[in-house]
ZAMARGU-4260 file (C-alpha; in steps of 0.2 Angstrom, whole numbers, plus 5000, padded with zeros to 4 digits):
<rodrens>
0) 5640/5560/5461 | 5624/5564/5453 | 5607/5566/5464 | 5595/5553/5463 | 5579/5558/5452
5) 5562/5554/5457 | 5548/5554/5444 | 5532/5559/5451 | 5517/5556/5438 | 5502/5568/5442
10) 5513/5581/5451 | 5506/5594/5449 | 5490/5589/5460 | 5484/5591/5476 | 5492/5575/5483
15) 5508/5577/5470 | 5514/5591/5477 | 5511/5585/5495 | 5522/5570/5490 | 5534/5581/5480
20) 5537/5592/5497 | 5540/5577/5507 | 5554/5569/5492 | 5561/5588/5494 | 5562/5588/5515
25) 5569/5568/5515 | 5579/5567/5502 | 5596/5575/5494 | 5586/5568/5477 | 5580/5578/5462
30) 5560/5580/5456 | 5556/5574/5438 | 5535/5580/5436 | 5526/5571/5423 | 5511/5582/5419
35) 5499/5588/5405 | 5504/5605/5404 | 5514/5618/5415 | 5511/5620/5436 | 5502/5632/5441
40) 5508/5638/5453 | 5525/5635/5449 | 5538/5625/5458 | 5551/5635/5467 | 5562/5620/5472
45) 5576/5621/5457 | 5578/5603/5463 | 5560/5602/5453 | 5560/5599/5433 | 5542/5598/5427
50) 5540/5588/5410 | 5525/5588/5399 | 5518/5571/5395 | 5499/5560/5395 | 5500/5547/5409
55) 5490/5533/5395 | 5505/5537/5384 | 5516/5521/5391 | 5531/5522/5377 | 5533/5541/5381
60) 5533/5539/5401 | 5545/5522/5398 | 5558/5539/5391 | 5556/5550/5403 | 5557/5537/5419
65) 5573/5528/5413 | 5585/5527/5424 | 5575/5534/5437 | 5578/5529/5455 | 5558/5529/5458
70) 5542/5533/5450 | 5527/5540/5459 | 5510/5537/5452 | 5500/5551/5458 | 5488/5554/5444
75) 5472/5549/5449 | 5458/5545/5449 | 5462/5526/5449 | 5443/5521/5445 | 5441/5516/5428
80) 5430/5532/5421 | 5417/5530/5406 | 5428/5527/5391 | 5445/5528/5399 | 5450/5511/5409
85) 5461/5512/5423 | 5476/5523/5422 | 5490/5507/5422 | 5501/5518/5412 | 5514/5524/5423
90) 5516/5507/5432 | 5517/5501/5415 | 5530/5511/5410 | 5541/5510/5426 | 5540/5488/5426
95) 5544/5490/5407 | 5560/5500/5412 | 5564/5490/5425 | 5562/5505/5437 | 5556/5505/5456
100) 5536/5509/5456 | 5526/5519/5469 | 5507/5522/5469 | 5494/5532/5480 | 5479/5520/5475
105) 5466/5515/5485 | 5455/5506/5472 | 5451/5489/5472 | 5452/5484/5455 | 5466/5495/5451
110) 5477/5489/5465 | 5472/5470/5458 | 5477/5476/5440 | 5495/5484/5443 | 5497/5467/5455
115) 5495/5456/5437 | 5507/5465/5427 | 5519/5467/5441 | 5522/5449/5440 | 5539/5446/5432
120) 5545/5464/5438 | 5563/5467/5442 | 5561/5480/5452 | 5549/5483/5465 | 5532/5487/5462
125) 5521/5495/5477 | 5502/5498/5477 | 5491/5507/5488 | 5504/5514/5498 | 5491/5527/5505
130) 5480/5527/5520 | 5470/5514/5513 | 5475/5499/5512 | 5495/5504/5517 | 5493/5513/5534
135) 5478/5500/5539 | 5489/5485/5535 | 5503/5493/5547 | 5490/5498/5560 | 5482/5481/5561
140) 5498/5473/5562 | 5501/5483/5579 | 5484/5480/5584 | 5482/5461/5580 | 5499/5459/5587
145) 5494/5444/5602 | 5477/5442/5596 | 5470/5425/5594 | 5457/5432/5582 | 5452/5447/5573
150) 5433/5448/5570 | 5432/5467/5566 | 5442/5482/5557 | 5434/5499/5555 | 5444/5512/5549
155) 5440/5530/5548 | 5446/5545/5540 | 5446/5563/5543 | 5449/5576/5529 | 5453/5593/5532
160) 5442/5603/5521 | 5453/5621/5521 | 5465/5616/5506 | 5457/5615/5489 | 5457/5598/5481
165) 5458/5595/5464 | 5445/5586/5453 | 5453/5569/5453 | 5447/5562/5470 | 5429/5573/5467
170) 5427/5563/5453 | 5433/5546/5461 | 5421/5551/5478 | 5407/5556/5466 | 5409/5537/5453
175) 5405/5528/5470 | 5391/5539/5477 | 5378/5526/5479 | 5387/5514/5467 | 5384/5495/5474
180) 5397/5482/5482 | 5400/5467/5492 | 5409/5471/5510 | 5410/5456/5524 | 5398/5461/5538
185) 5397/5448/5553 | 5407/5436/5540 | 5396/5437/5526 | 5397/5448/5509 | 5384/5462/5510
190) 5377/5471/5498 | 5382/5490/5503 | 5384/5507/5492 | 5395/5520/5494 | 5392/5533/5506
195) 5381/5524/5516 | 5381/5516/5534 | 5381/5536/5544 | 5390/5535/5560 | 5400/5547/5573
200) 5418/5545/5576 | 5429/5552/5586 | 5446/5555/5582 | 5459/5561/5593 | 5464/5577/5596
205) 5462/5590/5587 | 5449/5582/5575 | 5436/5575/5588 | 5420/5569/5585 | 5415/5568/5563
210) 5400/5560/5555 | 5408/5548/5541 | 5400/5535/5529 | 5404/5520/5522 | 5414/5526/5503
215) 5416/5516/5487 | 5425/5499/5483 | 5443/5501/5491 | 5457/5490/5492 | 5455/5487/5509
220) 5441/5475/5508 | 5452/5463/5501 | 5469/5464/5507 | 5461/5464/5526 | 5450/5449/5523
225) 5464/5439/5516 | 5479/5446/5529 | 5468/5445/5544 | 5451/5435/5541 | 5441/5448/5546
230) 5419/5447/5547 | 5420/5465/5546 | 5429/5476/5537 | 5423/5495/5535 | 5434/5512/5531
235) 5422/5528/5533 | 5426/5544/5530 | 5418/5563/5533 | 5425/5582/5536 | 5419/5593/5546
240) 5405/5599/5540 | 5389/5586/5544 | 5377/5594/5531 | 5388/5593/5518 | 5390/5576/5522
245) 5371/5572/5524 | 5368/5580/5510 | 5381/5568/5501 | 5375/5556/5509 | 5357/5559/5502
250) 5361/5559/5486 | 5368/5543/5486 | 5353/5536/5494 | 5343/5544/5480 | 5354/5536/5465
255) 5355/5517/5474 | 5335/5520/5473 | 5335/5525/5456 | 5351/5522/5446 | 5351/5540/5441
260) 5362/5550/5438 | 5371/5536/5428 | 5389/5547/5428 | 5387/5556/5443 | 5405/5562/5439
265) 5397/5573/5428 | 5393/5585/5443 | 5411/5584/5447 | 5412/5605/5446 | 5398/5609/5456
270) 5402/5597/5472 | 5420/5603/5471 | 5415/5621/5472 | 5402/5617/5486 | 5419/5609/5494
275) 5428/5626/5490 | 5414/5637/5499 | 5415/5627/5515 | 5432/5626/5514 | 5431/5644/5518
280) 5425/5640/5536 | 5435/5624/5539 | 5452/5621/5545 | 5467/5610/5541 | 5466/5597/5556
285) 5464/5580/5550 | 5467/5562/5556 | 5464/5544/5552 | 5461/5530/5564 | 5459/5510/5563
290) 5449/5500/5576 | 5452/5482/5579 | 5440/5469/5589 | 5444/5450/5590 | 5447/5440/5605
295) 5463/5434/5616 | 5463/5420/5629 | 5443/5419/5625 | 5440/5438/5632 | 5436/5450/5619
300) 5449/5465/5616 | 5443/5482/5609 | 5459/5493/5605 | 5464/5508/5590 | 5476/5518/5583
305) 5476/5537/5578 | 5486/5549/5568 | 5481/5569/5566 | 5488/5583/5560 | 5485/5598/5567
310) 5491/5608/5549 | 5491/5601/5533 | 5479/5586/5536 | 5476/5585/5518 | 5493/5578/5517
315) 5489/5562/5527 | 5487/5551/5510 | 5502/5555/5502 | 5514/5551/5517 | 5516/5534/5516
320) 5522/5535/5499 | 5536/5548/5505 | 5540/5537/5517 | 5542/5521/5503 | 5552/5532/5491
325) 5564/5537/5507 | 5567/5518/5510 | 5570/5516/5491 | 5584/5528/5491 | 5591/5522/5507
330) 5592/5503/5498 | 5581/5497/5511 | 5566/5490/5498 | 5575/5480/5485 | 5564/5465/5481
335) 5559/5466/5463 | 5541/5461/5460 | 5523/5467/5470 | 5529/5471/5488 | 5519/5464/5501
340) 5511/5477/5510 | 5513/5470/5529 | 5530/5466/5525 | 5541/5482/5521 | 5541/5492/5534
345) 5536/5488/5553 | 5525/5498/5564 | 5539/5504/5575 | 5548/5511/5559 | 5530/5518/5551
350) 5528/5529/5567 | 5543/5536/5569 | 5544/5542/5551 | 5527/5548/5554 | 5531/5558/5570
355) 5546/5565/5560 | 5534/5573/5548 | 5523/5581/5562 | 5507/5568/5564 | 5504/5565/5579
360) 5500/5546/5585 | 5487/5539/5597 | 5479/5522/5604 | 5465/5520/5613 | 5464/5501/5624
365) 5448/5506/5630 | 5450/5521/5641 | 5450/5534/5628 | 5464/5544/5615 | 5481/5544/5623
370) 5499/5549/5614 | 5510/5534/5610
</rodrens>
């Protein structure tokens, strides 16, 4: 009996290959890699086929995914870029092929764009199966568990800094630097900009204490407020280093003032090869958490969730879309259409797949970090 084949889009990126890695450690299944031009460096799975193709070119991608057991969309960024629109073509080409479809978005607006063009799918369709909003809609549903209200979630992420990212998410980080948007704060839309709001964190072991900000429009605004109702709904995030984030941090400052730069993506090179230098000095740690505050029998309740990584923090966004394409092949996500994201897989399954891929888990009820 022949292998399953994955097609992973963009796979040949910095989160590609983390997701690749994972189909490879999970699964008996083969690796199809939809990318512009060869890997460098090369894959040495012969499991892994790598296929040359454009991502926008939706007949081409409908060819090479048919009869696929998933595709993977890892080819970001998912913000729509000056002259370019948002990259729908591989979830276009895997509903026109009837093929399962897997993405790592975290965007807003891209997340409500495959949604409408999903409808009438007949196979699944799963978007934003990444920390944000996947692993916050899980967390929340462990936290919220008992809770006669929710009234905040605040999130917070922790890169690692020592493995080099590619220009995609540079580019996605640097489109929302100071870039405007309506987030609920006290249960009312507030005019906030990306990488804003400063605030220390601390994380669970090994990570500790990280000064994040508030980032661009993500898809968690919206899903949370409408699964959980929500006055406040936040997701930070920082590395290590605190100058470069102040200094990220100031900029943005300077273009909400002003307007200016207009395509601060332009200076994607230069703020990647700051990354680079101080990824020199950093480590791989990294972690993510979610907070929850609401109310039960009229008390208030405080309580969170952590994950880290001690190696290969960078890794933290891809896993949950490993972890979809596992229940794919093991015929456990079947439901044609948009998958609801609090619906496929429970906490209790989330965290055991996630401890089987070495993060380690945390809550805090108020007394500080302890394992779970």
């Amino acid at each position: 009996m022949a292998a399953p084949r994955i097609v992973v889009v963009g796979g040949t990126g910095f989160y590609g290959r983390y997701l690749i890695a994972d189909v490879l450690a999970h699964s008996d299944a083969e690796v199809r890699v939809v990318a512009r031009g060869p890997a460098q460096p090369p894959f040495p799975d012969p499991r892994v086929e790598v296929v040359a193709a454009d991502h926008t070119d939706v007949a081409a991608l409908a060819r090479l995914v048919a009869g696929a057991a998933a595709v993977v969309h890892c080819a970001g960024p998912y913000q729509a870029m000056p002259g370019r629109g948002l990259p729908l073509g591989p979830a276009l080409a895997a509903i026109n092929a009837g093929v399962p479809y897997v993405d790592l978005a975290e965007d807003g607006p891209f997340r409500r764009a495959v949604l409408d063009v999903a409808t009438g799918a007949t196979a699944p369709v799963l978007t934003g199966a990444s920390v944000v909003p996947g692993l916050q809609v899980i967390a929340v549903a462990e936290l919220a568990a008992g809770l006669d209200r929710v009234d905040e979630i605040r999130c917070a992420a922790a890169p690692d800094t020592r493995r080099h990212r590619g220009p995609a998410m540079f580019r996605a980080m640097l489109h929302g630097l100071g870039a405007p948007f309506d987030a609920p704060r006290g249960g009312r839309p507030t005019r906030v900009y990306g990488w804003s709001e400063p605030e220390w964190v601390r994380f669970p072991p090994p990570v500790g204490r990280r000064l994040v900000y508030q980032v661009y429009e993500m898809a968690d605004l919206a899903v949370l407020a409408e699964l959980y109702g929500a006055g406040t709904i936040s997701f930070k995030a920082g590395t290590e280093h605190a100058g470069l984030n102040r200094l990220l941090g100031w900029a943005a400052a300077a273009r909400a003032r002003t307007g200016k730069p207009r395509r601060a993506e332009r200076f994607t090179p230069v703020v990647r090869g700051l990354s680079w230098l101080a990824g020199r000095v950093g480590n791989e740690a990294g972690g993510f958490l979610v907070e929850v505050r609401g109310a039960r029998a009229e008390r208030p309740v405080r309580c969170a969730l952590g994950m880290t990584a001690a190696v290969g923090g960078g890794r933290m966004p891809s896993l949950l879309a490993g972890i979809a394409v596992t229940e794919l092949l093991a015929g456990r996500l079947t439901a044609p259409g948009p998958v609801a994201l609090d619906a496929w897989l429970s906490p209790e399954r989330a965290w055991a797949e996630l401890a089987a891929r070495g993060v380690a888990l945390w809550r805090d009820d108020g007394s500080g970090w302890q394992p779970l």
